[in-house]
C-alpha positions in Angstrom: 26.7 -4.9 -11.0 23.5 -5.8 -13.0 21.6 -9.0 -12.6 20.8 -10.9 -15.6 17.4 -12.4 -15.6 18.2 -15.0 -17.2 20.9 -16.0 -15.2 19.3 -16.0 -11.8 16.4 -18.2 -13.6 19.4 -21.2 -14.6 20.1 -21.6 -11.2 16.0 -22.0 -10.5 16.0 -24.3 -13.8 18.8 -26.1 -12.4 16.8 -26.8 -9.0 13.6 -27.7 -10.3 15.3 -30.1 -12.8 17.0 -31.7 -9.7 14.1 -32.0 -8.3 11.9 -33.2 -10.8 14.2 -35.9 -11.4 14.6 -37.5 -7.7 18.1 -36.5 -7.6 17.2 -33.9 -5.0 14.4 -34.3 -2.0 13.4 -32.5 0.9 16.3 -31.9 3.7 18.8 -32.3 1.0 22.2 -29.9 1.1 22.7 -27.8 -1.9 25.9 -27.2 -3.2 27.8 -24.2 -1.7 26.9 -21.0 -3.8 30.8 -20.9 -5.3 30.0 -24.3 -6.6 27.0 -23.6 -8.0 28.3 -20.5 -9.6 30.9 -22.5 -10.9 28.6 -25.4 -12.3 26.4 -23.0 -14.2 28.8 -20.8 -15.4 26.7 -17.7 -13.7 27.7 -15.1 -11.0 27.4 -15.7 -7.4 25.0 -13.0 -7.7 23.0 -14.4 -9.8 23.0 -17.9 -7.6 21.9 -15.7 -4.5 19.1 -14.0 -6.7 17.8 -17.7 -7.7 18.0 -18.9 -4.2 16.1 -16.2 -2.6 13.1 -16.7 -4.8 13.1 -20.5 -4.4 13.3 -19.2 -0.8 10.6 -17.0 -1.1 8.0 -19.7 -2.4 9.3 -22.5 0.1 11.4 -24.7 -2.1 14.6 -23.7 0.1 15.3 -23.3 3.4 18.8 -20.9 4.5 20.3 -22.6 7.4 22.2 -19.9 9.3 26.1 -21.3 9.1 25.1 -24.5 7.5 24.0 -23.3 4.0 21.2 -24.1 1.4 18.9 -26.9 2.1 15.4 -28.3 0.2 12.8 -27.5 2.4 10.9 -30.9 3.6 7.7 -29.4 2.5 7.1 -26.9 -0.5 5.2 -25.3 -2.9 6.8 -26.6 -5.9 3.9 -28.6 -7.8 1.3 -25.6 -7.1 3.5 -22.6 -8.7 4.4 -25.0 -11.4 0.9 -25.7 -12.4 0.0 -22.0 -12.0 3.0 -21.1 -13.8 1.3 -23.6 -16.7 -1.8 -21.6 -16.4 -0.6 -18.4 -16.5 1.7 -20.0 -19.6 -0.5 -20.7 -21.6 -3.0 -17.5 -21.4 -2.1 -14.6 -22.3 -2.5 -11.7 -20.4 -2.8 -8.1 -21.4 -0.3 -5.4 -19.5 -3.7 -4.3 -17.4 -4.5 -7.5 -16.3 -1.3 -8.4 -15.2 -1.3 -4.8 -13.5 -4.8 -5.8 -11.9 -3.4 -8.9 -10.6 -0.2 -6.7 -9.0 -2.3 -4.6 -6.9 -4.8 -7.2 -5.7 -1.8 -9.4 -4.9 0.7 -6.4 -3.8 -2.6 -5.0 -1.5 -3.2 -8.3 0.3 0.6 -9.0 1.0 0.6 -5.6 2.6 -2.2 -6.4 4.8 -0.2 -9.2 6.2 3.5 -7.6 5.6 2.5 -5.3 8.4 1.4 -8.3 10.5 4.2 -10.2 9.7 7.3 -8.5 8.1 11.1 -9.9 10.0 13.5 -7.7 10.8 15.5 -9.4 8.1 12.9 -8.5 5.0 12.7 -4.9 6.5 17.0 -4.7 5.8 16.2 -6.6 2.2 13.7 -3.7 1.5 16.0 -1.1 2.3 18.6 -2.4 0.7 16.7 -2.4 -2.7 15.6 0.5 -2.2 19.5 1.9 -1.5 20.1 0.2 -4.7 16.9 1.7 -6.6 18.3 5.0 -5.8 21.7 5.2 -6.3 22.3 3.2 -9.1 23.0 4.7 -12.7 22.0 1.7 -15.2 18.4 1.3 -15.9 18.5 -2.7 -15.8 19.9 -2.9 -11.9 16.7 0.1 -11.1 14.3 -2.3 -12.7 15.6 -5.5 -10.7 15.6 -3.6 -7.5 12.1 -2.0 -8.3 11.1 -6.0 -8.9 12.5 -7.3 -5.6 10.9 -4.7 -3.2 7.6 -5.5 -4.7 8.5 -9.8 -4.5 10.1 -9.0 -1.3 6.8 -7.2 0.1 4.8 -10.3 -1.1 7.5 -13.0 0.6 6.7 -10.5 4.0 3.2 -11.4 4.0 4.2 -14.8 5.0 1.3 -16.3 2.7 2.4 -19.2 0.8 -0.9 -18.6 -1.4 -0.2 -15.1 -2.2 3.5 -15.8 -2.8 2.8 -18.8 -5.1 0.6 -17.3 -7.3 3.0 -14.0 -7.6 6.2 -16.3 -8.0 4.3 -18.4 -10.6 4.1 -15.5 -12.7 7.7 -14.4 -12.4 8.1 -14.0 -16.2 5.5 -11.7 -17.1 5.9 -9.8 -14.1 9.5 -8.9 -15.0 8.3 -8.0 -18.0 5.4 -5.9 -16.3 8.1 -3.9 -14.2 10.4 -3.5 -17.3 7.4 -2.0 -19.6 5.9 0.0 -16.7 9.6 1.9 -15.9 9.9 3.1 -20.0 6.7 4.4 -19.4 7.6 6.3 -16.5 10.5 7.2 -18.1 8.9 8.8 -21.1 7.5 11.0 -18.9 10.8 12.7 -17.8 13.4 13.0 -14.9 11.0 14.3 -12.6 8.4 12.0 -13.2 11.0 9.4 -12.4 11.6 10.9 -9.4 8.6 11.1 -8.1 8.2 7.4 -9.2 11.5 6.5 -7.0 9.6 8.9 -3.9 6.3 6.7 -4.0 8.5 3.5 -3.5 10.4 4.9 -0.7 7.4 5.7 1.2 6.6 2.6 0.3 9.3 0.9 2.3 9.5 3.1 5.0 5.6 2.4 5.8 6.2 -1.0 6.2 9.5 -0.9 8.0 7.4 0.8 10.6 4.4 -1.4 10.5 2.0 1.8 8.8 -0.6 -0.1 6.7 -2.6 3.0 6.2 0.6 4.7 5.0 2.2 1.6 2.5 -1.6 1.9 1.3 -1.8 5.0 0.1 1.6 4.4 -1.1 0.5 1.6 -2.8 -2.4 3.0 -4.5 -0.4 6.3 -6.0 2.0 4.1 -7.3 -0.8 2.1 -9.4 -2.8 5.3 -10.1 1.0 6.7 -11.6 1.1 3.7 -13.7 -2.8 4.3 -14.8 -2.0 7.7 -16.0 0.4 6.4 -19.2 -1.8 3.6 -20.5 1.3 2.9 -22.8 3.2 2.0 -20.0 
């Protein structure tokens, strides 16, 4: 089942208005993710997509068998001012792809480092679902989330800000980069799907030469269609 975009991004909306307005502060409970569902009128799905990137950047904390909780400290007012910046100029499809790979290389140098056993099953998992899904829109949310899940890894609250701050055209980055690949043909695609497998599995094992060269075909394969 796909993942609407704009879905996931209500339930960040919803957050950060909370927040924003005092009516939710650091330590807080969140409501369960049925009732959240339920007040947004968006899947559960959707509500776990939106808490795992407000996760990612610090915002919220999972408390194993207790449930969603606002982290005491965050990064909330530095994405939000970088996600002004980044707003307000606009940026071409190769400098966004610039500012992947210098982001994506330097949360691989500390993914290696730093990478829990719980990012490694997130990885895989995306990567399961990257594979053996039919519709186009679940391969390019899967495709997204190995790449944001690689930069959560690195365990830099820097790195991840700045990527997470940028979530829009990034989406749109992915989206526009797969019709390229696409154009190209089924075997093309494939051996799209092969560089981001190798991908995962070099960091699963902790390989940083390995998810580098990975990294760096999977760029240069973008490179080669500058329509993409």
């Amino acid at each position: 089942m796909s993942v609407e975009r704009n879905d996931y991004e209500k339930l960040v909306d919803y957050i950060e208005d909370k927040i924003v307005h005092k009516q939710l502060a650091g330590g807080d409970k969140l409501p369960s993710e049925r009732d959240l569902s339920a007040r947004l009128g968006i899947s559960r799905g959707a509500v776990r997509s939106g808490l795992m990137i407000l996760e990612g950047i610090g915002i919220v904390e999972n408390r194993h068998g207790s449930g969603n909780y606002i982290a005491a400290e965050s990064d909330r007012k530095l994405v939000q001012i970088l996600t002004m910046m980044y707003t307000l100029d606009e940026m071409s499809f190769e400098e966004i792809s610039v500012f992947r790979y210098a982001a994506e290389l330097q949360a691989v140098t500390l993914a290696v480092q730093n990478i829990t056993r719980a990012q490694k099953e997130k990885l895989l998992k995306c990567l399961d679902g990257l594979e053996r899904s039919s519709e186009e829109e679940e391969k390019a949310f899967c495709d997204q989330m190995i790449h944001q899940t690689i930069v959560e890894a690195s365990g830099s609250r820097l790195v991840i800000a700045n990527y997470l701050a940028l979530r829009g055209v990034l989406t749109r980055n992915v989206s526009q980069a797969r019709q390229g690949v696409r154009r190209r043909g089924q075997e093309q695609e494939r051996q799209f799907q092969e560089i981001h497998r190798r991908l995962v599995q070099a960091l699963c094992r902790a390989d940083f030469a390995a998810a580098k060269e990975a990294l760096d075909e999977h760029f240069a394969f973008l490179r080669e269609d500058p329509t993409s």
